[in-house]
Every structure is written in C-alpha cells, then in structure tokens.
C-alpha positions, 0 to 999 in steps of 0.5 A: 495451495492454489497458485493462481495468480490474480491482480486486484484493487484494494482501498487504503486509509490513511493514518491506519496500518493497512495489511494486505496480501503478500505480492507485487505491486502494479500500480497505486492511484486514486479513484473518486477522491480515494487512493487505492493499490492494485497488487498482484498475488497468489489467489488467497495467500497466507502471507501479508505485507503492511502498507503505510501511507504518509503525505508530502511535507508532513513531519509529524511520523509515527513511524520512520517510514524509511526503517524496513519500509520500502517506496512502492508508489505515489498518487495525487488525492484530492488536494494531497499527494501521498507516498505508500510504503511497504515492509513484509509482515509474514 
C-alpha cells in the first residue's frame, strides 16, 4: 500500500452519516454557505471513519452524539453553528 500522506477537503451533509477516510482531522469550516472538513490521511486508505453532525441547541438526536463519538470541530454556517463528531468504523 501507498503510504503517502495527503491532506484533502471533503463536503459534509447534514442529517446523513458521512463515512470518509480513516485520518487526522486539520480543520472543519465553511465555505459558500456549506461545511466542510479537511483531513489528513494516507493516499487511498482502506480504513474509514464516520462523521455526524449535529446543531446547536437541537435536542431531537437520533443519535447520543456523545456514545463512541469523539468532538473534532465546530463552525459557523450560514446562520447555524454545527458540531461534527467522529467514531472509527474500520
């Protein structure tokens, strides 16, 4: 396997599981009103994590973000600030 090292943006949705590759986590933002994550990782790595992102002061989870999942960033978008959680998956 390849092991180099990359950095790249990737878009996150709101309200779906986002499953991206497996790495560290550089920074979370927004860009044009849409929020984003940059992570670090190995070039086509096999091993994913699962990103879920949830608002400030919304009480209706689906999910206890809290159960396995760790805090990486938050960010202002639009007129919402969201909080993205990680757990690995693989």
């Amino acid at each position: 396997m390849d092991n180099t090292i990359v950095i790249f943006k990737y878009k996150l949705e709101v309200g779906i599981d986002n499953m991206l590759p497996a790495g560290k986590v550089l920074l979370v933002d927004s860009q044009n009103d849409e929020l984003y994550i940059w992570i670090q990782h190995v070039l086509n790595t096999p091993y994913r994590d699962e990103y879920i992102i949830r608002g400030t002061g919304i009480t209706d989870f689906t999910l206890d973000p809290f159960n396995n999942y760790d805090h990486v960033g938050s960010a202002k978008c639009g007129e919402y600030i969201w909080h993205v959680y990680c757990r690995p998956i693989i």
